[in-house]
KEKEMI-470166 format. One record per residue (C-alpha): x, y, z. Coordinates in steps of 0.25 Angstrom, whole numbers, padded with zeros to 4 digits, always signed. Layout:
N
XYZ...
***
This chain:
400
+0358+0351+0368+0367+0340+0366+0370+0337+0381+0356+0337+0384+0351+0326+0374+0364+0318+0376+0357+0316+0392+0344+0316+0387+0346+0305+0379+0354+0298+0389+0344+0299+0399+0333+0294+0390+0341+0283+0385+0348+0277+0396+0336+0274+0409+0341+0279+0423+0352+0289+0419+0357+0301+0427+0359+0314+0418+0365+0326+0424+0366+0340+0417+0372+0351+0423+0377+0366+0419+0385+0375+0428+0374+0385+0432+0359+0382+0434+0354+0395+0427+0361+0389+0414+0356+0375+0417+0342+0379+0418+0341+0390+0407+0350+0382+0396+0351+0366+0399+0339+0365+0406+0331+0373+0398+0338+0365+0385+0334+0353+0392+0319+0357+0392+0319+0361+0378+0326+0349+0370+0318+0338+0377+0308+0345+0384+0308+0340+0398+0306+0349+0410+0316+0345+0420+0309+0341+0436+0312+0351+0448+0327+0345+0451+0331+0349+0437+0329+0334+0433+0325+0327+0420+0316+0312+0423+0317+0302+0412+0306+0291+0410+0317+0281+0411+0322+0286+0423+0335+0295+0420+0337+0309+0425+0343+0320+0421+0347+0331+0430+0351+0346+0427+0361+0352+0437+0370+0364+0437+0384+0365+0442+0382+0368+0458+0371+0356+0458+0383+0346+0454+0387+0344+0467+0375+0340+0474+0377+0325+0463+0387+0321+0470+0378+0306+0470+0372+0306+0458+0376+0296+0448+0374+0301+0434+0374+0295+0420+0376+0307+0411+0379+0321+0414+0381+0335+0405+0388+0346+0408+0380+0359+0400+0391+0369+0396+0401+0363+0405+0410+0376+0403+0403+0382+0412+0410+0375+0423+0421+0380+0428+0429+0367+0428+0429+0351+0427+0423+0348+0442+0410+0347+0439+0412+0338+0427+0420+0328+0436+0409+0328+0447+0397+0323+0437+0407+0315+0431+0408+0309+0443+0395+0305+0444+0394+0298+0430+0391+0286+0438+0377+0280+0436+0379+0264+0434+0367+0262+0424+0373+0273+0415+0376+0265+0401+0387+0277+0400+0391+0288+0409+0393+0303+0402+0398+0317+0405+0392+0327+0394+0400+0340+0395+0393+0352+0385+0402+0364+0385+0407+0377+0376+0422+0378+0377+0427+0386+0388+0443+0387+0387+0452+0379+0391+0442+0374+0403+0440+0359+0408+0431+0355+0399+0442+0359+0388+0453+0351+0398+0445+0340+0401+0441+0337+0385+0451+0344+0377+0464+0347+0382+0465+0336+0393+0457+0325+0388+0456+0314+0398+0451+0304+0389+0442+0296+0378+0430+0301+0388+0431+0315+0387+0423+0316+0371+0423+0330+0368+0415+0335+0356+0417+0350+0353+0409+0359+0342+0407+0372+0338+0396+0381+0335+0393+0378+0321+0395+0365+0323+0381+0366+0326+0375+0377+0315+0367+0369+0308+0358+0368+0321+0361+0382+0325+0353+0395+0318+0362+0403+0307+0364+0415+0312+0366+0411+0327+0379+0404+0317+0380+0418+0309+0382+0425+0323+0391+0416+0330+0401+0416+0316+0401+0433+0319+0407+0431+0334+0420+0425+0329+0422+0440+0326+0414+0445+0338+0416+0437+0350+0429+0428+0346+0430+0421+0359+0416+0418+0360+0417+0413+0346+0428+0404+0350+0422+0398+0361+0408+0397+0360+0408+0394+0345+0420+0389+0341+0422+0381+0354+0435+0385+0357+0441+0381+0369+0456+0390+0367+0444+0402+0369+0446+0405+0384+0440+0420+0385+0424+0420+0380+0424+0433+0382+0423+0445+0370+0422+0457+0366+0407+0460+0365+0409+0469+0354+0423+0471+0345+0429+0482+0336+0425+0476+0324+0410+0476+0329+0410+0491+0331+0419+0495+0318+0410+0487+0310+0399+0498+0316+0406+0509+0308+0398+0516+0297+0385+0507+0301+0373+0519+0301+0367+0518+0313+0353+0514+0308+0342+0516+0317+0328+0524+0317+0323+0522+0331+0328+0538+0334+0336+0533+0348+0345+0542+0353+0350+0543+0367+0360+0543+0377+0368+0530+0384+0375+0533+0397+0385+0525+0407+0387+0532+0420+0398+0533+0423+0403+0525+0437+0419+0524+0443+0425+0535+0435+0419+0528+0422+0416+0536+0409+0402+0540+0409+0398+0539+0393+0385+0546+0387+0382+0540+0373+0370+0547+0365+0365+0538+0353+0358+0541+0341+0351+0527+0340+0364+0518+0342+0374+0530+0337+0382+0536+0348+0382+0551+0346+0388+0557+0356+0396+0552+0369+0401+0561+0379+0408+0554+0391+0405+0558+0407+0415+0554+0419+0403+0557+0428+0397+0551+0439+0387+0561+0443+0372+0558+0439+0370+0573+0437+0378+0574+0428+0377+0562+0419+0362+0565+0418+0364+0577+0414+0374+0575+0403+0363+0566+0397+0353+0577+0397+0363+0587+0389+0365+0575+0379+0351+0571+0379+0349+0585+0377+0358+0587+0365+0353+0575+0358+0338+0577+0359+0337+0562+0365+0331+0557+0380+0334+0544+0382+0346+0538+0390+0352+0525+0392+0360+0525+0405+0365+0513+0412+0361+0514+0427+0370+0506+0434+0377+0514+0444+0375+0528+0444+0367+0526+0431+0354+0524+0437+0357+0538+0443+0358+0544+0430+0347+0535+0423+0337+0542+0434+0343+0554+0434+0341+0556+0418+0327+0551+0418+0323+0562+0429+0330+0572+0416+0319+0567+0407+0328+0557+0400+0323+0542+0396+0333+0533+0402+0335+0517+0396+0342+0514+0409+0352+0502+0406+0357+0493+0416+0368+0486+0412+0369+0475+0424+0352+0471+0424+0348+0458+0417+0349+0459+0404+0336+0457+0395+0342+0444+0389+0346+0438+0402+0348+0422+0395+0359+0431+0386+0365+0441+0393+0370+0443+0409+0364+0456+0409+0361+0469+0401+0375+0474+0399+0379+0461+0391+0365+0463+0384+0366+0476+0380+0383+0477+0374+0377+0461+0367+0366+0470+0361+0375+0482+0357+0385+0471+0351+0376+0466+0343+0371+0479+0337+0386+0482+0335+0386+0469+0328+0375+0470+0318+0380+0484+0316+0368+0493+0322+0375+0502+0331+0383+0513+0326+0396+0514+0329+0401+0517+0342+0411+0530+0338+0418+0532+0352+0430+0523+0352+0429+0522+0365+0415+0517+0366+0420+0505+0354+0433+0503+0363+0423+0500+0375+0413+0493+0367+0423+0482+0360+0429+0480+0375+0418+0472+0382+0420+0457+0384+0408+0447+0384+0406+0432+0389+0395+0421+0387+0392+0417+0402+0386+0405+0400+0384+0395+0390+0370+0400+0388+0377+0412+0381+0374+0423+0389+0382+0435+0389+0390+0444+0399+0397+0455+0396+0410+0460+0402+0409+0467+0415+0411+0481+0413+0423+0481+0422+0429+0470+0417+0428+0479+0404+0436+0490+0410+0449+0482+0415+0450+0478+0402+0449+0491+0392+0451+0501+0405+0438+0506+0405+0424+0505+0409+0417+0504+0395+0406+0514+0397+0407+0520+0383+0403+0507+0378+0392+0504+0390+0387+0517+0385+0386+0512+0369+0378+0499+0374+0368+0505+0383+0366+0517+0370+0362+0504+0361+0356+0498+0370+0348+0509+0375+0344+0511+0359+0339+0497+0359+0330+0500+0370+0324+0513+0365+0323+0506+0352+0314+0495+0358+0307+0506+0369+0303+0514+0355+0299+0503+0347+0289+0500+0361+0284+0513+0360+0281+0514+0346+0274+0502+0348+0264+0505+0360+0262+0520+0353+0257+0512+0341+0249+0500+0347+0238+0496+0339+0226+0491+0345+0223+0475+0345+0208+0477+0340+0204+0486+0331+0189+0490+0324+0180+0500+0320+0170+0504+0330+0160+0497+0320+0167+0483+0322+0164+0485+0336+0150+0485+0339+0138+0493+0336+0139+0509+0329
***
């Protein structure tokens, strides 16, 4: 907010000005400063992305790819939202170029930024300090906890543990942090799981599967709410065959419901196994996720939502080693300074730890699938016990 009202206010106080604020990409231009824009001083900005002041001064909104097009423009103030985001000093030197407007009382580049590594805006007003011009003024997070809610600050203090780097970075404002990147979920999270009861009275059981594709492991996971019962493990491509081993299990477990991912030759399977009578929570890992402002899509959401019930210990814990082994092996990033989350490519995952982690894909989609029974049950219940909205004897209503 701080760059925001530092042109606001110049605008309103100084007749005539030019202000010029620009992010990297448009979507976060218009979902975060535009949008923060509206909100603190409720203005709605014209058709050109533009701000009209009583006393003549403008400001206008651009995003990266627009810059070029200013090549005449004389401005009196500009700000640079999350200037991290670009990838080097050039575009700071073009609007500094056009710091030129002659009626300016003073000309100003505001640059707002988290610390990225050793990047140029780390150069440029830290490690190669060209001058008295360059004023840097860095913070951390609680620096500001007196305006920020107590347990967003309760949380944060916890990723020291659990997301080291992030903490560094993000809230420590580190700039010798060069990797972002983290383990989504740790050893010490899952240990922490051990001898936690597997409290839960919804009476879900069913059975997560990963098809299997490129000579992968095919697992099958059957749950008793969020407690892994039995796993057996398939090298199979063949629909037949998979379908059929979840028949036998369903079988043996008295249970009807799968989760399968459908990816690939998933969906063969997922339509295959409804034809067997099964109910089928089809999961697909690539689609939109249903928080779309946090997550890239719905394999971020889902391991986000398992970590976080890992976390506040109300999974059971995961008994195969080699599930835990996969699940403490998956990296995440923050994509954008909006904090939205991506997780690390599945094959990105296998160069690293010499396997395609579908032991822990299948974990995931077994909590995740529990949640969406969970809410599906509780929707039933629900409608099965709807009350009417008016209610009256027949004699309230009318003549006997």
């Amino acid at each position: 907010m701080w760059g925001l009202l530092k042109v606001f206010d110049y605008c309103q106080r100084y007749p005539d000005s030019l202000a010029l604020i620009t992010r990297k990409e448009y979507t976060d231009l218009r979902d975060s400063t535009i949008k923060d824009f509206k909100t603190y001083f409720g203005i709605e900005l014209n058709s050109n992305k533009e701000v009209y002041f009583p006393n003549k001064s403008i400001a206008m909104f651009r995003h990266g790819s627009e810059l070029n097009v200013l090549k005449n423009i004389n401005l009196s103030i500009a700000l640079m939202e999350q200037g991290e985001e670009f990838d080097s000093e050039e575009p700071f030197d073009f609007i500094r170029d056009r710091l030129r407007r002659s009626n300016a009382p003073y000309r100003q580049l505001c640059v707002i930024a988290n610390a990225n590594g050793h990047n140029w805006i780390w150069r440029r007003w830290k490690a190669e300090r060209p001058n008295d011009e360059y004023d840097l003024t860095e913070a951390t997070t609680f620096d500001n906890a007196d305006n920020l809610p107590v347990d967003f600050i309760e949380d944060i203090k916890r990723m020291e543990i659990e997301s080291p780097n992030h903490y560094r970075r993000m809230v420590m404002n580190d700039d010798d942090c060069q990797d972002i990147d983290d383990l989504l979920i740790n050893e010490v999270m899952l240990e922490k799981l051990k001898g936690v009861h597997n409290f839960q009275f919804n009476n879900i059981r069913l059975i997560a599967c990963d098809p299997s594709s490129g000579g992968d492991e095919c697992p099958l996971k059957v749950f008793d709410n969020t407690e892994e019962i039995e796993q057996k493990i398939l090298h199979e491509r063949d629909t037949m065959k998979i379908v059929g081993e979840l028949g036998v299990m369903a079988g043996r477990h008295k249970l009807d419901t799968v989760a399968i991912d459908v990816i690939g030759i998933g969906k063969g399977v997922a339509d295959r196994a409804k034809e067997t009578g099964l109910k089928v929570i089809e999961i697909q890992s690539a689609e939109k996720a249903d928080n779309e402002e946090k997550f890239v899509n719905r394999r971020s959401e889902m391991w986000w939502y398992a970590m976080e019930q890992i976390r506040d210990q109300k999974v059971a814990y995961p008994q195969d080693p080699e599930t835990r082994r996969q699940l403490s092996s998956v990296k995440y990033k923050i994509v954008n300074s909006n904090g939205k989350i991506a997780l690390e490519p599945k094959d990105q995952v296998r160069k690293r730890i010499g396997c395609s982690p579908d032991r822990a894909d299948t974990w995931i989609y077994g909590i995740w699938a529990h949640l969406k029974a969970t809410k599906q049950m509780n929707y039933d219940f629900m409608a099965s016990n709807k009350q009417p909205l008016f209610k009256g004897t027949r004699s309230g209503w009318g003549r006997e």
